[in-house]
Rosetta silent file (secondary structure, phi, psi, omega in degrees, C-alpha in Angstrom):
SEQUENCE: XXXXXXXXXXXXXXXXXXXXXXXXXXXXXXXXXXXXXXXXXXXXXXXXXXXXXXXXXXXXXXXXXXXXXXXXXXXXXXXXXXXXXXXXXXXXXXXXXXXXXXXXXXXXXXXXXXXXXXXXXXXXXXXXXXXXXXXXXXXXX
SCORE:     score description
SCORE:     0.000 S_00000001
   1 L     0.000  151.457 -163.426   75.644   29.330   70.891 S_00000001
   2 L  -117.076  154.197  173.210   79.474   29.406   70.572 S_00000001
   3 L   -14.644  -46.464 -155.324   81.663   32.137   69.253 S_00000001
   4 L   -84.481  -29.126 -173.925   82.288   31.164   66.325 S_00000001
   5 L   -78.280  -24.448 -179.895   78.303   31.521   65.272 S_00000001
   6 L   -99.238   14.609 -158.203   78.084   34.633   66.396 S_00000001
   7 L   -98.769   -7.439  176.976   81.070   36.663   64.783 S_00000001
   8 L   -50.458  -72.080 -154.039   78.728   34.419   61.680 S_00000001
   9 L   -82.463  169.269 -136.220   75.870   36.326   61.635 S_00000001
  10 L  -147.107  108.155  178.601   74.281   38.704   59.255 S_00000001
  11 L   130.332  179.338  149.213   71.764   41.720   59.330 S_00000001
  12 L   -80.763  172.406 -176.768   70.261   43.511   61.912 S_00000001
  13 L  -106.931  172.784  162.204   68.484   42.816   65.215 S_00000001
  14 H   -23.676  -76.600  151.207   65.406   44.597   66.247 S_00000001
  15 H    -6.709  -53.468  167.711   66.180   46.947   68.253 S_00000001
  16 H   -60.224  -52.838 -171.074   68.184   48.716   65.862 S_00000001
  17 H   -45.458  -70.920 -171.479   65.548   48.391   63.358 S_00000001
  18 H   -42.531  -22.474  159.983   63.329   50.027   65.480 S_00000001
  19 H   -63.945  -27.212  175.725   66.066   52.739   66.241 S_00000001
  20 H   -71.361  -32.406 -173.671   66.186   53.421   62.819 S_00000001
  21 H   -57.254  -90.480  160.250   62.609   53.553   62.686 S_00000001
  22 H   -36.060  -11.832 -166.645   62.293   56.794   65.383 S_00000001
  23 H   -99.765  -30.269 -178.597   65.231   58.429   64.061 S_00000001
  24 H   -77.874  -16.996 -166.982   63.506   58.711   60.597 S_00000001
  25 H   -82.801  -22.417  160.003   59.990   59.696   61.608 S_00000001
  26 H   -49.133  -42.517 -176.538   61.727   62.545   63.864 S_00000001
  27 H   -47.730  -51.202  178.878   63.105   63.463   60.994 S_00000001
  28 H   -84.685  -12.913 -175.673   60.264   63.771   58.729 S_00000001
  29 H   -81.284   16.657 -159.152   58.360   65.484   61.328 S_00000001
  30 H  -116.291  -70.855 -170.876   60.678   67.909   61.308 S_00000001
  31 H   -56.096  -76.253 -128.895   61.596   68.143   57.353 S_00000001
  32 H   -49.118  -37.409 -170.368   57.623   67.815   56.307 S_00000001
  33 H   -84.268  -20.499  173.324   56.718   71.593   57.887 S_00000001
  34 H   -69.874  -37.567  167.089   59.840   72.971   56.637 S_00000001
  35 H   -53.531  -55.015  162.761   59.081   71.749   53.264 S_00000001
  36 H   -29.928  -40.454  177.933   55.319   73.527   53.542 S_00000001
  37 H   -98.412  -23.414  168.357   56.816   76.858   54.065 S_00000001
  38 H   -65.628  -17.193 -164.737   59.258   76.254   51.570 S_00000001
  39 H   -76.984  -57.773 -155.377   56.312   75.887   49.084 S_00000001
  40 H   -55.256  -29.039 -169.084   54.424   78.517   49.849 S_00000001
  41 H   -68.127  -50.771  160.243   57.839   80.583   49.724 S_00000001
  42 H   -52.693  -67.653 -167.026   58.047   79.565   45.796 S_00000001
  43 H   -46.456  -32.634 -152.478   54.444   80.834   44.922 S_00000001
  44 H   -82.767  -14.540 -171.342   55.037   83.913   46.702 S_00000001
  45 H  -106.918   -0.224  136.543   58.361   84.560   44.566 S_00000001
  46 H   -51.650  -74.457 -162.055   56.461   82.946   41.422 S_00000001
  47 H   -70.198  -25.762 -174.959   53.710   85.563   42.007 S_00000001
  48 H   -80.895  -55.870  160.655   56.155   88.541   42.717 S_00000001
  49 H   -50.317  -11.536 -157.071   58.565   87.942   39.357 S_00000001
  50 H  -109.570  -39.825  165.108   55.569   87.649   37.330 S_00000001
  51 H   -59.863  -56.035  156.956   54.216   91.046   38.733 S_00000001
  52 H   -19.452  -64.377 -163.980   57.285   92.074   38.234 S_00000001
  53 H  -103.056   -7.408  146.400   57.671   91.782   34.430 S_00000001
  54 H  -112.972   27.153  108.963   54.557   92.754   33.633 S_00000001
  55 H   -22.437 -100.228  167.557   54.605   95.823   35.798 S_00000001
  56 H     1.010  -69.951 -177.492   57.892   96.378   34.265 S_00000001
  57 H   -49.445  -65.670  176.376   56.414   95.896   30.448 S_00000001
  58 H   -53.176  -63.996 -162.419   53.447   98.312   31.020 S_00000001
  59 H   -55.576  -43.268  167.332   55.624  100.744   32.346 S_00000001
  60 H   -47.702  -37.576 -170.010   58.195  100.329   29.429 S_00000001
  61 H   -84.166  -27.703  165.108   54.906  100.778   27.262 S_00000001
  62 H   -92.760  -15.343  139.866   54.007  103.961   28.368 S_00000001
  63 H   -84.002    8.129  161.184   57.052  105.377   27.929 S_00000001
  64 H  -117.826   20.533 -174.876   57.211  104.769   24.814 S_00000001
  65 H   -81.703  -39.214 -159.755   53.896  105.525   23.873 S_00000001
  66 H   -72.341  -36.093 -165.747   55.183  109.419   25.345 S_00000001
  67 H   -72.651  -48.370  178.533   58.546  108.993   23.346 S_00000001
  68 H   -71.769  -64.173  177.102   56.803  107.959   19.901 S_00000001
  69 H   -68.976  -33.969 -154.139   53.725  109.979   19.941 S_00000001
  70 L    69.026   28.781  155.541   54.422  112.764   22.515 S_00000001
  71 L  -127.562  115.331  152.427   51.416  111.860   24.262 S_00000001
  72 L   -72.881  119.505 -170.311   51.552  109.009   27.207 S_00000001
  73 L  -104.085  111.612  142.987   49.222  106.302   27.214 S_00000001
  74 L   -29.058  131.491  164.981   48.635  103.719   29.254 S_00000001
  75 L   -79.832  160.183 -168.225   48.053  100.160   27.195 S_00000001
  76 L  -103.125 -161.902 -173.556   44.793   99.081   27.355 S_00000001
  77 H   -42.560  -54.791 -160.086   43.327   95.589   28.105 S_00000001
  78 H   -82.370  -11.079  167.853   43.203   94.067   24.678 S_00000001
  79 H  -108.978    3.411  142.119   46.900   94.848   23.870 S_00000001
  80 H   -47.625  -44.545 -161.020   48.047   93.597   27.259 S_00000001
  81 L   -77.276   -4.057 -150.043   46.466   90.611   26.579 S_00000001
  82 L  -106.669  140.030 -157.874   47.648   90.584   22.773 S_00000001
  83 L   -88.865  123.828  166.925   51.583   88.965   22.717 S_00000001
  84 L   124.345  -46.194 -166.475   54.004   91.142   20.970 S_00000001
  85 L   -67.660  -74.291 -164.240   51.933   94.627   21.422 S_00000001
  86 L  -108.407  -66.387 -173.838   53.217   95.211   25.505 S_00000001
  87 L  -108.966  149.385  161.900   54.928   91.666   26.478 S_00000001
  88 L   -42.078  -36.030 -176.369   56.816   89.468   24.015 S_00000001
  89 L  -142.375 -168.240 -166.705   55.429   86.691   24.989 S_00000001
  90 L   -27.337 -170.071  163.927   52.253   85.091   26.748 S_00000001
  91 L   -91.038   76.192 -149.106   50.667   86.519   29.665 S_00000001
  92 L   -52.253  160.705  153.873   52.720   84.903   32.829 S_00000001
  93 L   -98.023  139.413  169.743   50.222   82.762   35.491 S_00000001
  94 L   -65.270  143.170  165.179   49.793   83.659   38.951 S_00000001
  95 L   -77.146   -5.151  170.896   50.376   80.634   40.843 S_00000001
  96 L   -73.058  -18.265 -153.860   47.319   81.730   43.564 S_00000001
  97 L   -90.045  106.833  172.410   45.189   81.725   40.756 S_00000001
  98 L   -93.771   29.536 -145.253   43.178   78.458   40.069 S_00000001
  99 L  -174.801   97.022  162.432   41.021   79.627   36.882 S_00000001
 100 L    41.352   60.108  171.253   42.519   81.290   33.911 S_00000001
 101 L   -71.843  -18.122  177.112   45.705   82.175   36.575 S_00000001
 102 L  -106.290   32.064  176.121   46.984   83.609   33.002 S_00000001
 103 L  -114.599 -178.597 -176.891   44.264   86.231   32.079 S_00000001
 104 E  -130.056  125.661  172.894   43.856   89.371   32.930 S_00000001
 105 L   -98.705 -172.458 -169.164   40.435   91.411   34.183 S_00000001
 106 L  -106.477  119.774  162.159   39.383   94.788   34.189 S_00000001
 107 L   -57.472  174.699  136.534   39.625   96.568   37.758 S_00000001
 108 L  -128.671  -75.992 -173.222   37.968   99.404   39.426 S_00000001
 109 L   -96.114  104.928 -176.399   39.769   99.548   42.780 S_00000001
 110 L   -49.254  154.831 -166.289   43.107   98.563   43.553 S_00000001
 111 L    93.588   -6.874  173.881   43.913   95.820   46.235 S_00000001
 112 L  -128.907  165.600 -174.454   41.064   93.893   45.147 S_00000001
 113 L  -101.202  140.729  142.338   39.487   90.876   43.510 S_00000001
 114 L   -78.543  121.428 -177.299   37.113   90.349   40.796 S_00000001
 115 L    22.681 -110.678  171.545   35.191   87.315   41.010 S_00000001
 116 L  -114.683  -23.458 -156.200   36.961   84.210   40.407 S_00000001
 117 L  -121.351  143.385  161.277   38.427   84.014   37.167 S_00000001
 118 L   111.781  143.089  176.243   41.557   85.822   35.764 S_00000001
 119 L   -80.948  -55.501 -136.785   45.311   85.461   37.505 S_00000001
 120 E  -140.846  161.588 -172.851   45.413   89.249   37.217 S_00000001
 121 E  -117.834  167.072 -178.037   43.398   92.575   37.503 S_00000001
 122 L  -160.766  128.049 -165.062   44.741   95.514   35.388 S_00000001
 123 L  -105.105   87.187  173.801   43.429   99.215   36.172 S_00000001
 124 L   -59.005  -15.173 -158.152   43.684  101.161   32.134 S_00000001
 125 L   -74.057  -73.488  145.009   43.257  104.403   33.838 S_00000001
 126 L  -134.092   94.132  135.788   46.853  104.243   35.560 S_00000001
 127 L    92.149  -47.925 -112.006   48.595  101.181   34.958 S_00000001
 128 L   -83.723 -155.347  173.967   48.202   99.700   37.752 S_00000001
 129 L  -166.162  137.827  154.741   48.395   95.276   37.530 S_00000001
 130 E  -150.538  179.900 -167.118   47.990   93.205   40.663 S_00000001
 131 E   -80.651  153.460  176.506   47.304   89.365   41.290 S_00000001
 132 L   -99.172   31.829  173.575   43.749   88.777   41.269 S_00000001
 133 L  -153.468  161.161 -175.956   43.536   86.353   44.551 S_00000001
 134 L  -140.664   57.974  165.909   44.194   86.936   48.051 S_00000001
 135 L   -72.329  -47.084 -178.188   45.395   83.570   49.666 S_00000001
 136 L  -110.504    8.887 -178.852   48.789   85.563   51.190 S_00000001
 137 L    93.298    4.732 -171.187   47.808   88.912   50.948 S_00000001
 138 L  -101.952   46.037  146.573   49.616   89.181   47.552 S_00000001
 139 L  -121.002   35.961  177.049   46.970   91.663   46.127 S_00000001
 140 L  -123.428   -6.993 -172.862   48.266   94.117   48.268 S_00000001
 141 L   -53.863    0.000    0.000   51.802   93.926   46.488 S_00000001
């Protein structure tokens, strides 16, 4: 082959390919677990704003149940769940929750789950609202 053919040709040779090959699959093994923890990192800050605001909401609700009536009141189940009474709008979903992640049950003891169903548990006696699953421990929140 003469000089001239080789200053010709066009593409890569093997080798390379195959360098290219190893440099991406380091790569993804590397990206793929950081992505995995990035997920889980979303739910848990999904599940915390969502506690958040309706924490927030009840608490807003019972002071003004004290301000308007002069007596403070918790709200109770059915005007949590009812849009407009305590939050403006829907009922947020937990993202742990795979079953009606946007309803809410009736507690007895905080820190714990009721059955399967419901995003959220809600204690009328006082207040209290936590997620109703315990994949991270975030019904200890």
């Amino acid at each position: 082959m003469s000089v001239g053919n080789l200053s010709q040709q066009k593409g890569f040779t093997l080798i390379e390919i195959v360098i290219i090959i190893v440099v991406l699959g380091i790569l993804a093994a590397v990206a793929i677990p950081k992505y995995q923890d990035i997920t889980g990192e979303a739910k848990e800050a999904s599940c915390r704003a969502a506690l958040g605001s309706l924490r927030s909401a009840i608490t807003i609700y019972y002071a003004n149940s004290a301000v308007k009536t002069g007596t403070a009141a918790w709200p109770t189940i059915d005007q949590l769940r009812t849009v407009g009474v305590v939050m403006e709008q829907s009922i947020p979903e937990n993202p742990y929750a795979e079953f009606a992640s946007d309803s809410i049950v009736t507690g007895v003891t905080a820190d714990s789950t009721v059955g399967t169903r419901g995003g959220w548990v809600y204690l009328e006696a006082t207040g209290e609202i936590w997620p109703n699953t315990s994949v991270a421990e975030e019904n200890t929140w």
